[in-house]
C-alpha positions as CSV (number, residue, x, y, z in Angstrom):
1,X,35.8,33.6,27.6
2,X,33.4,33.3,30.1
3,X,33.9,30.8,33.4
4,X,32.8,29.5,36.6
5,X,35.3,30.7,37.9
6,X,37.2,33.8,36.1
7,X,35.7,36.6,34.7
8,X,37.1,39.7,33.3
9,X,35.6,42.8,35.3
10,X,31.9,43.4,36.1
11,X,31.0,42.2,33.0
12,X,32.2,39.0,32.8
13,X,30.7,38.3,37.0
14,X,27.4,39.2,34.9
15,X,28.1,36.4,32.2
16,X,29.2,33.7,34.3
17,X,27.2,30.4,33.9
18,X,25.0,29.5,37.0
19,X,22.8,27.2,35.8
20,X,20.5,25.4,33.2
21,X,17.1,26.5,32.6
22,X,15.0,23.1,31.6
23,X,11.8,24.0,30.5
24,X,13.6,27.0,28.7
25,X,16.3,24.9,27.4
26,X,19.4,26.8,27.7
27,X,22.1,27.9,29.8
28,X,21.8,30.8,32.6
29,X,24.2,33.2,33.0
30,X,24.5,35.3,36.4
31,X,23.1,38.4,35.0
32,X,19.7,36.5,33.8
33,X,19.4,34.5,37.2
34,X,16.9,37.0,38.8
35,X,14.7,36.7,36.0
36,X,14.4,32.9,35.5
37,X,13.4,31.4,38.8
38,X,13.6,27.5,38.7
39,X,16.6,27.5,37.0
40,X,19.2,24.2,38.3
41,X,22.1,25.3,39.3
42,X,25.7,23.9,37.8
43,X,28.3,22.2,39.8
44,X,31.3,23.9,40.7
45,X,33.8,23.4,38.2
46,X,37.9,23.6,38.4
47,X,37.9,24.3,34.5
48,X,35.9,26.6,32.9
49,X,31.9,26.6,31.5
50,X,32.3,28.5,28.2
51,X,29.5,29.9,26.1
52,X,30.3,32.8,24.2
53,X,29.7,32.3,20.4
54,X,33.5,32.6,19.1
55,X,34.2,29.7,21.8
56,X,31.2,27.2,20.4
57,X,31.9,28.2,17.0
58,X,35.9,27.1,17.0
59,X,34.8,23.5,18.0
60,X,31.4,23.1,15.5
61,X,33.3,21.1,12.9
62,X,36.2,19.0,12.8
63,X,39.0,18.3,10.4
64,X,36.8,17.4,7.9
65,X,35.1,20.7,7.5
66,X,32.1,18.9,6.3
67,X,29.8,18.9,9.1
68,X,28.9,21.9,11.5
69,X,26.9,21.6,14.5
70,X,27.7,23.4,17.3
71,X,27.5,23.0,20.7
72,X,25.2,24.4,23.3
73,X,28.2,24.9,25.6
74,X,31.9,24.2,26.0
75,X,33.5,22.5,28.8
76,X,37.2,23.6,29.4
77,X,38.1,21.0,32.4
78,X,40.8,21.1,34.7
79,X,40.0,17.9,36.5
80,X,38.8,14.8,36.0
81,X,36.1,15.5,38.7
82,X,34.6,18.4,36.1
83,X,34.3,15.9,33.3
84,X,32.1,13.4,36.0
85,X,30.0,16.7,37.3
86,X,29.3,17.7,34.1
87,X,27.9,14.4,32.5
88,X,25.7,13.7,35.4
89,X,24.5,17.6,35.1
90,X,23.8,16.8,31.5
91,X,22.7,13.1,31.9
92,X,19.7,14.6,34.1
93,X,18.9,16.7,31.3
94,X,19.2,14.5,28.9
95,X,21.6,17.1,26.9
96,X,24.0,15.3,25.1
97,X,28.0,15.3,25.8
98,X,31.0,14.6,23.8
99,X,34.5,14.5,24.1
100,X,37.2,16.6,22.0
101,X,40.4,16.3,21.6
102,X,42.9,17.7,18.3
103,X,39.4,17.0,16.2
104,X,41.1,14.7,13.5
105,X,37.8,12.7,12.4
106,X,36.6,14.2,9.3
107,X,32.8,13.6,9.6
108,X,31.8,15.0,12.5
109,X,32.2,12.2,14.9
110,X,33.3,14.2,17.8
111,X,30.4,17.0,17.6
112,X,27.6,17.9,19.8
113,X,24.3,20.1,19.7
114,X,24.9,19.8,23.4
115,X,27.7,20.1,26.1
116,X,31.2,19.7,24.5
117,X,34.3,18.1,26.1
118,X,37.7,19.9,25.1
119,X,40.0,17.3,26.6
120,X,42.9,18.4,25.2
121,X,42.5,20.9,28.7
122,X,43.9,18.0,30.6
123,X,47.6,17.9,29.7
124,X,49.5,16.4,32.4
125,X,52.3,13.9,32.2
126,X,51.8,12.3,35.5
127,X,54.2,9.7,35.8
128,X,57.1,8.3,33.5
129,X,58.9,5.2,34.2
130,X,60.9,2.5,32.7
131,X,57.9,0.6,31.0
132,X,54.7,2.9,31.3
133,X,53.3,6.3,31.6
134,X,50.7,7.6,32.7
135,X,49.2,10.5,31.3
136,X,45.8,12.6,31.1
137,X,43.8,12.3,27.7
138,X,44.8,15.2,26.3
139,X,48.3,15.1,25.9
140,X,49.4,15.1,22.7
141,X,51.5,12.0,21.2
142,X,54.6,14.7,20.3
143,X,54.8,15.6,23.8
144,X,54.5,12.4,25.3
145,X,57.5,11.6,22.9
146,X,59.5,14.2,23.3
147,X,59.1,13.6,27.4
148,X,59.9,9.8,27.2
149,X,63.0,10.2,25.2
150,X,64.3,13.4,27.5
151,X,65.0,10.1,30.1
152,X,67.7,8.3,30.4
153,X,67.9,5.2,29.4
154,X,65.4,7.1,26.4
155,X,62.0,5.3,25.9
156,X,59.3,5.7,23.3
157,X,55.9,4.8,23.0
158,X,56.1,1.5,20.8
159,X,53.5,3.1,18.3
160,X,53.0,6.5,16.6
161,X,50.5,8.2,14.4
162,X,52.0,9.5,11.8
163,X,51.0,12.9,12.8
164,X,51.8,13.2,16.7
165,X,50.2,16.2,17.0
166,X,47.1,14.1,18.6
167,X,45.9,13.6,21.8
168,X,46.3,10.0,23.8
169,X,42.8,10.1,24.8
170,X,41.6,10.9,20.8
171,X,43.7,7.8,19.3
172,X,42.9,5.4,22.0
173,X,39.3,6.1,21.0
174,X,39.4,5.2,17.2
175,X,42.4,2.5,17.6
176,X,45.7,4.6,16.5
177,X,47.7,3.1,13.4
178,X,51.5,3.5,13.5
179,X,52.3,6.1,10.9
180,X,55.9,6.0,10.6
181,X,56.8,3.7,14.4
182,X,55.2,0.4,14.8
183,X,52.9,-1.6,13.2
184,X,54.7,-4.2,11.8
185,X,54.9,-5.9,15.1
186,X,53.6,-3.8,17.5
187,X,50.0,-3.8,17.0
188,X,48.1,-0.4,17.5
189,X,48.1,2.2,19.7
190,X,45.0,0.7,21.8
191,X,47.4,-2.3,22.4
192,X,49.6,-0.7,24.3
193,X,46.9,0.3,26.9
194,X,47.6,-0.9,30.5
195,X,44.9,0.4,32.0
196,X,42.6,3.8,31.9
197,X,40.3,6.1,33.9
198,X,37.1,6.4,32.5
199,X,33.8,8.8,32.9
200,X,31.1,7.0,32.0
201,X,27.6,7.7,30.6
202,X,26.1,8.2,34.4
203,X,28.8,10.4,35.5
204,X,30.9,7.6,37.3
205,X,35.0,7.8,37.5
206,X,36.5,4.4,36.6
207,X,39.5,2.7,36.5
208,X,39.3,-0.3,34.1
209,X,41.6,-2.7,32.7
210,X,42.1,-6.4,30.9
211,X,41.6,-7.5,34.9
212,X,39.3,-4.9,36.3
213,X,36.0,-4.1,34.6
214,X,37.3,-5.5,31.4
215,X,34.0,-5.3,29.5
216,X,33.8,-1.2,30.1
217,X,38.4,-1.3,29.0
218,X,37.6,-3.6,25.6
219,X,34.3,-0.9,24.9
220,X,36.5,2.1,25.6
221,X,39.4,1.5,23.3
222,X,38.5,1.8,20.1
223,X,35.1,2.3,21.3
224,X,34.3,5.8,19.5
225,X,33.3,7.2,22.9
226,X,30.1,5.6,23.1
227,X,30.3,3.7,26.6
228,X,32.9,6.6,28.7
229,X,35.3,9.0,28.3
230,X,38.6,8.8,28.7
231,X,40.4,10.8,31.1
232,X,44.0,9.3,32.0
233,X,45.8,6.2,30.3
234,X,48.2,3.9,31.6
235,X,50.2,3.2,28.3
236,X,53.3,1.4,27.4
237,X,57.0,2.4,26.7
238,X,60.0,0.7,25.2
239,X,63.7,1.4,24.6
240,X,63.7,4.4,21.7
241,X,66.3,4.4,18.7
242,X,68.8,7.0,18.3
243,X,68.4,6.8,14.2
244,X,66.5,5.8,11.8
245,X,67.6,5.0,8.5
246,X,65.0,5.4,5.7
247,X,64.9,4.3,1.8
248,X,62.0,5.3,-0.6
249,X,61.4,3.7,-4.0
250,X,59.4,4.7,-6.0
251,X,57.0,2.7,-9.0
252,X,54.7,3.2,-11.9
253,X,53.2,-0.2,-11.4
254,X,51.4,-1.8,-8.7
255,X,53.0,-5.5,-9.2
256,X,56.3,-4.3,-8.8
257,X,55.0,-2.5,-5.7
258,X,53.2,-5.2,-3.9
259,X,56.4,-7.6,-4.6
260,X,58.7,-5.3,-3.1
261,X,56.5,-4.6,-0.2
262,X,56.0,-7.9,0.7
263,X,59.2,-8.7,0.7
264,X,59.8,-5.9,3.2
265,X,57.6,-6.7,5.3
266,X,59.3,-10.0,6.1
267,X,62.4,-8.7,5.8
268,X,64.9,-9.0,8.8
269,X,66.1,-5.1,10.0
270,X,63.3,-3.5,8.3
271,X,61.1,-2.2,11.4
272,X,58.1,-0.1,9.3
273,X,56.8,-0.4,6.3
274,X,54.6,1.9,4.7
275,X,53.2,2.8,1.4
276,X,51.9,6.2,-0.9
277,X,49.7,6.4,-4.1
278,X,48.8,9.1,-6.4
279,X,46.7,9.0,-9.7
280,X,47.9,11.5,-12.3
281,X,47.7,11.6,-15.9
282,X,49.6,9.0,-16.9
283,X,48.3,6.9,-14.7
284,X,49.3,5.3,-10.7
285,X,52.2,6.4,-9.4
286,X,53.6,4.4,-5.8
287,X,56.1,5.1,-3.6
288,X,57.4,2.7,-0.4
289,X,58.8,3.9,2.7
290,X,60.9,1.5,5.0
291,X,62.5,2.4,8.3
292,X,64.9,0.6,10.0
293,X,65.8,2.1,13.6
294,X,69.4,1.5,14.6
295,X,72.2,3.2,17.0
296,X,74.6,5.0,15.1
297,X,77.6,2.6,15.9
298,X,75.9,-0.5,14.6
299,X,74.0,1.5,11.1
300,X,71.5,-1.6,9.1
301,X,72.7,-3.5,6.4
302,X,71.5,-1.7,3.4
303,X,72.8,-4.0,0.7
304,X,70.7,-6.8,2.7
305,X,67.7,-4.8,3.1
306,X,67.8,-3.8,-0.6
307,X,68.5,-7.1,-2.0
308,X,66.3,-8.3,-4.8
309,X,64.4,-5.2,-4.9
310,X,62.6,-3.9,-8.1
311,X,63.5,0.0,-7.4
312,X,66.8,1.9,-6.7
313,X,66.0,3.8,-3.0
314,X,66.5,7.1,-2.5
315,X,68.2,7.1,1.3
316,X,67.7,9.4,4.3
317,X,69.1,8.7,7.7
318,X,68.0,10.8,10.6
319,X,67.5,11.4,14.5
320,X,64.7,9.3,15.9
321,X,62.2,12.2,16.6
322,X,63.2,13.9,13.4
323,X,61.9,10.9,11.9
324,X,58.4,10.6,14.0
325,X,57.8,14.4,13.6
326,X,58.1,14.4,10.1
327,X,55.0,14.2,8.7
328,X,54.3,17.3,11.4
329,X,56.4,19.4,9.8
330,X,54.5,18.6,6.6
331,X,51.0,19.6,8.0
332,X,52.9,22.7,9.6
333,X,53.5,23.9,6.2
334,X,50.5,23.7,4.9
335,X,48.9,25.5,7.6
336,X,51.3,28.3,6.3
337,X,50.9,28.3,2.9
338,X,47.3,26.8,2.1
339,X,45.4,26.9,5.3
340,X,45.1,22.9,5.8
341,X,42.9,23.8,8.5
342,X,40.1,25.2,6.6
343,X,40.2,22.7,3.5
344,X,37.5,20.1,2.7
345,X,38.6,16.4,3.4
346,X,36.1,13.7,2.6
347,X,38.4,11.1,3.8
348,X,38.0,7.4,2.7
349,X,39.8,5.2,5.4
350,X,39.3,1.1,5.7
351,X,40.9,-2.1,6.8
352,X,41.3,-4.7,4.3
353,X,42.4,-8.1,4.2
354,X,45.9,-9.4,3.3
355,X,44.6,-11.7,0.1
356,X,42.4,-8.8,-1.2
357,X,44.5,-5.8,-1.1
358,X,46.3,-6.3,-4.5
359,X,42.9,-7.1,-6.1
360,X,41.5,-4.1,-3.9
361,X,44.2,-1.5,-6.0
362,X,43.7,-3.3,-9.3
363,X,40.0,-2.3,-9.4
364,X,39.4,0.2,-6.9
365,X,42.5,2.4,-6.4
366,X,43.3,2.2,-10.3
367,X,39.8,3.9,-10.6
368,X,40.6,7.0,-8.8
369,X,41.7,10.2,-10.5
370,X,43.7,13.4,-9.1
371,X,40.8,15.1,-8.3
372,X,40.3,11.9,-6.1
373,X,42.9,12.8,-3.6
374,X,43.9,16.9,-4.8
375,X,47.0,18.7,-5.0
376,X,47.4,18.6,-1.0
377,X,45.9,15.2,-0.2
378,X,47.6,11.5,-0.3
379,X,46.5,8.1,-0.9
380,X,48.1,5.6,2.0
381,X,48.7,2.2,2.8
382,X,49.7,0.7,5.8
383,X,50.2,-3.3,6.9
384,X,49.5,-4.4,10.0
385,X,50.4,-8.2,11.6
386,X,46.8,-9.2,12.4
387,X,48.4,-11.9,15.5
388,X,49.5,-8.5,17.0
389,X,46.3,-7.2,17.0
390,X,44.8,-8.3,20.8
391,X,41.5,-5.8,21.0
392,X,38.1,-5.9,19.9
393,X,38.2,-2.8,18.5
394,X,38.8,-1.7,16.3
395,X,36.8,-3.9,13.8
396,X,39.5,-5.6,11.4
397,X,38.5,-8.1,8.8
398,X,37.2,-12.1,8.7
399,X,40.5,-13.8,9.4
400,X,41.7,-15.2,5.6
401,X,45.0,-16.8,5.2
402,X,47.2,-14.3,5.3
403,X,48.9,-13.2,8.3
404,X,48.4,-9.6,7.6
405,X,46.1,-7.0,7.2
406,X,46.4,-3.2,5.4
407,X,44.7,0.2,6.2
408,X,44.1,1.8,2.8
409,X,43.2,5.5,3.2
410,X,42.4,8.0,0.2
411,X,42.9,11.1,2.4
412,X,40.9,13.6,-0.2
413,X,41.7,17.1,-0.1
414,X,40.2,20.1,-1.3
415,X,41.9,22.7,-3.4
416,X,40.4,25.5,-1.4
417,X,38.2,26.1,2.0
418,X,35.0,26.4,-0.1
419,X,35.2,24.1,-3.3
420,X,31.3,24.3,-3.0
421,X,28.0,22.2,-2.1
422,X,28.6,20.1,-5.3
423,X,32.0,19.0,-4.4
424,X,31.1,17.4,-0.9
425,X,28.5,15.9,-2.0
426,X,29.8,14.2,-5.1
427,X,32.8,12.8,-2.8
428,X,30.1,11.9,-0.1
429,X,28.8,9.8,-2.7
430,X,31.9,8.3,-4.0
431,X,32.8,7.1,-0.4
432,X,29.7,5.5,0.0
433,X,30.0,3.7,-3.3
434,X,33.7,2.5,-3.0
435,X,33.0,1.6,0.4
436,X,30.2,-0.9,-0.5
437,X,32.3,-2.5,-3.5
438,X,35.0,-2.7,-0.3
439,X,33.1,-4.4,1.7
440,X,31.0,-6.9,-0.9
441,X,33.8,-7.5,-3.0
442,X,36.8,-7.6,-0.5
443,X,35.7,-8.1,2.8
444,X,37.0,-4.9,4.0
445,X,35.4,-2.5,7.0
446,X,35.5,1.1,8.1
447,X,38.3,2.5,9.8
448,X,36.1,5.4,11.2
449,X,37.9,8.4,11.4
450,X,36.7,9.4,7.7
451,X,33.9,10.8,5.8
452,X,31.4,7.8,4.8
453,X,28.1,8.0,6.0
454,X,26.6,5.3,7.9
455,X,23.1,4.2,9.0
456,X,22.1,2.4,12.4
457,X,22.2,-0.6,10.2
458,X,25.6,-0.2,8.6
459,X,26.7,0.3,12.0
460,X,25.3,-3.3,13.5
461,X,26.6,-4.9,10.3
462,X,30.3,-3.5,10.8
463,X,30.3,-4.5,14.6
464,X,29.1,-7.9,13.2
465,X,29.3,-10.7,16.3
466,X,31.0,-8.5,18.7
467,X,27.5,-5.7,18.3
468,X,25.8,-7.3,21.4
469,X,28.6,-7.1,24.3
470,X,29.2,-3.8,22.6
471,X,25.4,-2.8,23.3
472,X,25.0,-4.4,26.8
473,X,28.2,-2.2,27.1
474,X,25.9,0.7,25.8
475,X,23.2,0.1,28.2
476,X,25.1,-0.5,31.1
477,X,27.9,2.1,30.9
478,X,25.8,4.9,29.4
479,X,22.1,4.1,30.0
480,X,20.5,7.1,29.0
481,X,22.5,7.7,25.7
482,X,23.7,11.3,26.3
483,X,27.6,10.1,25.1
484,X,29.1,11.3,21.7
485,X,26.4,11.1,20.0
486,X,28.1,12.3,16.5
487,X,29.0,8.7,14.8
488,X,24.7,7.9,15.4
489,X,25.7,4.1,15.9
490,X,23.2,3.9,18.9
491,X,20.6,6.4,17.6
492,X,20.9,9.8,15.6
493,X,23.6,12.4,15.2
């Protein structure tokens, strides 16, 4: 590890980073300073400026696995103020700069040839109270969790990915669905944002809200990091559950399945609601999960939760954060047993709206195969009230009449870290191909966290009317382009 500020011995004083060399083009470490003269010297940093090879290597890909570009350096920051340094050092130098946090995009939206952000350095929980936290951008979810319920009276953030294992300032960026807490009602993570500090593109620290610089908040969340980067949030809590009572059906057809979900979604106790597929040789296979959060003197209803239901539930009642972690614990053991981390995942994630979705699995789910999604991949659905919905980002559907919408993700998997060229490709094609009957056929858009490639032009056609306050956001938030350039909406990767 090399820094600005620790070093290990003689040797590491020698490899410390001093500068950037621009006619050269790279960085300059303290033993090559006497023989590159003109060399512009770096800011002093409270993190660390990390450029051995092991260091850029860990952060050239992301959870995909499927691209690899690694950065020039690695920025380890312990302060807001090295972030701001940093991208007006780069910005000068027209090197490129993008944030990092757990890496969960699958197409390598979060990579950088140039200077790359590892947020996840700022950790701190800096305030908790009865209705908000505020936090730096790399805390994880599970932590914030787990700190919010230690209080008394015990609070929760109203929404959770279903893997908590992510950082604030990661979800904020993409939108943040409620895996297995919120969503019915709650909206997204994003709309639970009171307000944020922001670097932007010129190296400027801002705080923005709905109130205060609203254009640079509404270009931020769900933004993709193209107009700042996020560095604290201000974000929401409510009164936490002790329990939470589960029931899982399961179904071989999908008409059986949509009636019973829609009739949990509007079902009275029943706070989440969310859905599983999985093609095998017989054919579709479904599963519903619903969640009702209770105290344990006052457990739900369950014969009028059940009522009328097509399937006989299987039922599980457990503690609150036993329940949020779950799908933790999962991805835990896989890391042990098949090294998740190292698998393929062409991941096909969209939005789709409430009138097409059973039309959507009729034609395009019921295509899919188990090769589709693999032995250690899943096929998801989750509905989402659109009214709840209060940002710009990210993109959802034309309003139709109904009053919800669904995220439909076919989280592909690989059987092993190298399935081959052939493999990544072929699904690379298929996610192009299902997303463009998605979108022509049932007005669906990209949830962008997964693997389909997009042009410039796909880009201005997904942002659809909202593409030009989202460019004069661009422009005047990051005028020289240098921020996360990975997703290539505003130029190339």
């Amino acid at each position: 590890m090399i820094g600005r500020r620790g070093f290990l011995g003689a040797a590491g004083a020698a490899a410390a980073v001093v500068g950037f060399d621009p006619l050269g083009g790279g960085w300059v470490t303290r033993a090559e300073a006497a023989h590159r003269p003109g060399f512009d010297r770096t800011p002093a940093l409270d993190g660390e400026l990390v450029l051995d090879r092991p260091s850029r290597e860990a952060v050239s890909t992301d959870l995909g696995n499927i691209v690899h570009h690694t950065p020039r350096a690695v920025l380890r920051p312990r302060s807001t103020r090295d972030i701001a340094a940093m991208v007006r050092f780069c910005r000068a130098r027209r090197i490129p700069v993008s944030p990092r946090g757990q890496a969960h995009t699958t197409y390598g939206q979060g990579l950088s040839g140039g200077l790359l952000v590892e947020n996840r350095h700022l950790d701190r929980v800096h305030s908790l109270g009865p209705h908000v936290a505020e936090v730096d951008a790399g805390v994880r979810w599970m932590d914030l969790a787990k700190a919010a319920y230690a209080e008394t009276p015990r609070r929760t953030p109203p929404v959770l990915t279903g893997y908590t294992g992510l950082t604030v300032g990661g979800t904020l960026s993409v939108g943040g669905i409620g895996g297995l807490v919120g969503g019915l009602d709650t909206g997204l993570q994003v709309d639970h944002v009171r307000e944020l500090e922001v670097v932007t593109g010129d190296g400027v620290v801002q705080r923005c809200s709905p109130r205060r610089a609203p254009d640079l908040f509404h270009a931020v969340l769900g933004g993709l990091g193209q107009c700042g980067i996020i560095t604290k949030a201000v974000v929401e809590l409510v009164p936490a559950p002790e329990r939470a009572r589960t029931y899982t059906l399961d179904y071989t057809d999908t008409a059986p399945f949509f009636r019973d979900l829609r009739t949990l979604l509007d079902r009275t106790g029943v706070d989440h609601v969310y859905g599983e597929f999985r093609p095998s040789g017989s054919g579709m296979g479904y599963t519903l999960h619903a969640t009702a959060f209770h105290a344990p003197e006052a457990p739900p209803d369950d014969a009028r939760i059940l009522r009328g239901l097509a399937a006989e539930p299987q039922v599980t009642d457990t503690g609150y954060l036993d329940h949020a972690f779950s799908i933790d614990r999962a991805i835990d053991a896989l890391r042990e047993t098949v090294g998740w981390d190292r698998l393929v995942k062409p991941w096909f994630d969209v939005w789709l709206p409430g009138s097409s979705v059973e039309p959507f699995f009729g034609d395009v789910v019921d295509s899919l195969t188990p090769r589709d999604i693999g032995t250690y991949g899943a096929g998801l659905i989750y509905p989402q009230r659109r009214a709840r919905t209060t940002r710009p980002f990210p993109r959802l559907p034309a309003p139709d009449d109904s009053p919800w919408v669904f995220v439909v993700d076919v989280n592909t998997v690989s059987e092993t870290p190298e399935p081959g060229a052939a493999y990544t490709e072929a699904m690379l094609a298929r996610n192009e191909r299902l997303y463009a009957r998605t979108r022509d056929r049932y007005g669906g858009t990209l949830y962008p966290i997964g693997s389909v490639p997009f042009t410039r032009r796909d880009w201005r056609a997904h942002y659809g009317d909202a593409w030009p306050a989202f460019q004069a956001a661009k422009r005047r938030y990051d005028p020289a382009g240098v921020l996360t350039p990975g997703p290539g909406i505003f130029g190339r990767r």
